[in-house]
DODRENVO-411028 format. One record per residue (C-alpha): residue in three letters; residue number from 1; z, x, y. Coordinates in steps of 0.25 Angstrom, whole numbers, plus 2048, in hexadecimal, padded with zeros to 3 digits. Each point is the difference from the previous one (the first is absolute). Layout:
// DODRENVO-411028
<atom><aa>ALA</aa><i>NUM</i><c3>Z</c3><c1>X</c1><c2>Y</c2></atom>
...
END
This chain:
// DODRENVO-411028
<atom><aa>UNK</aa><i>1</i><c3>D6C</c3><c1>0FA</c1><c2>885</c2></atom>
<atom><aa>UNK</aa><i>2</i><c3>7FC</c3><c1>806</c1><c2>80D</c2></atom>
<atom><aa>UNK</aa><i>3</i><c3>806</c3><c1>7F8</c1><c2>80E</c2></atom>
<atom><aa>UNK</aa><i>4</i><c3>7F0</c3><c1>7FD</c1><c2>804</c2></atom>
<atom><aa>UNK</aa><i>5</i><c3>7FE</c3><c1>7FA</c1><c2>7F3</c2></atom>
<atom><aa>UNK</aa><i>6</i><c3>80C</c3><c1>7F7</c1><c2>801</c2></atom>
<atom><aa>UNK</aa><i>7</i><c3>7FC</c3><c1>7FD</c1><c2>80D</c2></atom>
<atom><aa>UNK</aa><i>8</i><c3>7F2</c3><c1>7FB</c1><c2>7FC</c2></atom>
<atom><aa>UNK</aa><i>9</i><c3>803</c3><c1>7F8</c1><c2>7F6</c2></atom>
<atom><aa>UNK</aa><i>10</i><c3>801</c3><c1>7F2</c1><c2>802</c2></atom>
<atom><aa>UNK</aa><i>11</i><c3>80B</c3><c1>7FD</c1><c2>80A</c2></atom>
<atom><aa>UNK</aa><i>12</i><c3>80B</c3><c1>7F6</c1><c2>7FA</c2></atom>
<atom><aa>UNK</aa><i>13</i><c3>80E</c3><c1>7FE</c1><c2>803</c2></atom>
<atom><aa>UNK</aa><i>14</i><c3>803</c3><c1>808</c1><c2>7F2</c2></atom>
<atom><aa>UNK</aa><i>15</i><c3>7F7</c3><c1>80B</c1><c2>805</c2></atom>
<atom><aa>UNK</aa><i>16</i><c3>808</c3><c1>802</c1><c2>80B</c2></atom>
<atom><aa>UNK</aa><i>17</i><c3>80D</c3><c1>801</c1><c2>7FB</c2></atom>
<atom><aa>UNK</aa><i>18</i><c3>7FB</c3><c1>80C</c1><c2>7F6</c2></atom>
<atom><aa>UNK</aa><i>19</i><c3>7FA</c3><c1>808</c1><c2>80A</c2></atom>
<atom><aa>UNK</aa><i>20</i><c3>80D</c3><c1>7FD</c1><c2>807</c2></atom>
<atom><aa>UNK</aa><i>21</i><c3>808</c3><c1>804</c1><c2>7F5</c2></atom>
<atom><aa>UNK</aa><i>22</i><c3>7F7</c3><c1>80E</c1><c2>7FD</c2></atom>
<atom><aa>UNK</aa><i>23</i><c3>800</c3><c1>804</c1><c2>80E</c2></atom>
<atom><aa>UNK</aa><i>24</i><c3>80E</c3><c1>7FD</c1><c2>801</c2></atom>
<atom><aa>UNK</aa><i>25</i><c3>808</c3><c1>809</c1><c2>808</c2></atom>
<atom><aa>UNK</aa><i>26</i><c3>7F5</c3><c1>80D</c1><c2>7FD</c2></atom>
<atom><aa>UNK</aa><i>27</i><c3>7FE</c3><c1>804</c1><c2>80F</c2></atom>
<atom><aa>UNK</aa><i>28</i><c3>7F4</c3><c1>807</c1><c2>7FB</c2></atom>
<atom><aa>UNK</aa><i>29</i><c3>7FA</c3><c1>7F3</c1><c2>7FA</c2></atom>
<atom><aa>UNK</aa><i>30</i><c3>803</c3><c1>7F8</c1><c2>80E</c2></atom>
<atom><aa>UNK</aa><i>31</i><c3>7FA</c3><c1>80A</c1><c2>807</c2></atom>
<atom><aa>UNK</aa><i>32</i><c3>7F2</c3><c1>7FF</c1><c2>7F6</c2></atom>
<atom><aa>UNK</aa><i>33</i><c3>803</c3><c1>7F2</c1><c2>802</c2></atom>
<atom><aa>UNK</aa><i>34</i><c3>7FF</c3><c1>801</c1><c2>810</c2></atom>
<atom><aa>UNK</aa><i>35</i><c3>7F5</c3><c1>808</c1><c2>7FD</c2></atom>
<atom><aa>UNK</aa><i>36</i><c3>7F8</c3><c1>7F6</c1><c2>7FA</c2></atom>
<atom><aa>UNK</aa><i>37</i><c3>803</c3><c1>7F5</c1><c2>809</c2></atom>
<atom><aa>UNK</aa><i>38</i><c3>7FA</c3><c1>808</c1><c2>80C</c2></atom>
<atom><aa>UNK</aa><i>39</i><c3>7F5</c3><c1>806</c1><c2>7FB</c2></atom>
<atom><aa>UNK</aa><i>40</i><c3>7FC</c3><c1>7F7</c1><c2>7F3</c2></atom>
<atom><aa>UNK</aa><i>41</i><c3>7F7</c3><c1>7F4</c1><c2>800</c2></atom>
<atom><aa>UNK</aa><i>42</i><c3>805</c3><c1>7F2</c1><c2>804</c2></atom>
<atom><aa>UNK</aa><i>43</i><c3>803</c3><c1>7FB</c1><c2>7F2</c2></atom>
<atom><aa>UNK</aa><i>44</i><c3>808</c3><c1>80D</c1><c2>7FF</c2></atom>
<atom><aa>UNK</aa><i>45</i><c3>807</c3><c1>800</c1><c2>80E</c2></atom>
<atom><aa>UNK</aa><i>46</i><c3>803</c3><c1>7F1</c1><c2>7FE</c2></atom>
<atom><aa>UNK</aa><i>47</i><c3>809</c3><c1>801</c1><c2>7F1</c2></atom>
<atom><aa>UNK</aa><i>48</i><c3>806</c3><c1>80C</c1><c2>806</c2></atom>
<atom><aa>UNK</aa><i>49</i><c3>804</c3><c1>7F9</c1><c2>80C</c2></atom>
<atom><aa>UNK</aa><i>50</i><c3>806</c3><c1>7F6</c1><c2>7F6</c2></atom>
<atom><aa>UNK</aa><i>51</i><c3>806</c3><c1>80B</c1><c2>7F7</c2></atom>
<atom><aa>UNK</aa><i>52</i><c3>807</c3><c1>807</c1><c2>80D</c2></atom>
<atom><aa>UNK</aa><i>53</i><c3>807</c3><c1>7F3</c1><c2>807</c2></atom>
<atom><aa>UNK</aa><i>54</i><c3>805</c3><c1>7FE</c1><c2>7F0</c2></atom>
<atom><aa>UNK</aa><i>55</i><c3>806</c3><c1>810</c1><c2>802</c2></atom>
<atom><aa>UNK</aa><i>56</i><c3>806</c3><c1>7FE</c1><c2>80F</c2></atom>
<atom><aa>UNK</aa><i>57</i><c3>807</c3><c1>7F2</c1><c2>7FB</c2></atom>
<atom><aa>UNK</aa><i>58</i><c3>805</c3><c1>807</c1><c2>7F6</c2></atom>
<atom><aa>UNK</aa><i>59</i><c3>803</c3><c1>80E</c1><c2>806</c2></atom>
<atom><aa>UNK</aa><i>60</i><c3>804</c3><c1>7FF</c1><c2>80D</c2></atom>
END
């Protein structure tokens, strides 16, 4: 399943934490990620936004 499509499906807590655990540390995927959160639409940017505090608490 594509990032985007992860990203706009309904947002849960058990959504997150698998789009946390398939971006994981792929530097290529964060980078699609921050992509999306800059130039997608709201509903996007906001679950990436969730998605991304989840990475940075958990990879410093």
């Amino acid at each position: 399943m594509k990032l985007f499509e992860l990203l706009n499906n309904q947002k849960t807590d058990e959504r997150i934490a698998q789009i946390v655990q398939f971006v994981g540390t792929d530097n290529d995927l964060f980078q699609e990620l921050m992509t999306l959160f800059f130039e997608g639409s709201n509903r996007i940017s906001h679950t990436a936004s969730w998605v991304i505090l989840q990475l940075v608490e958990e990879n410093p």
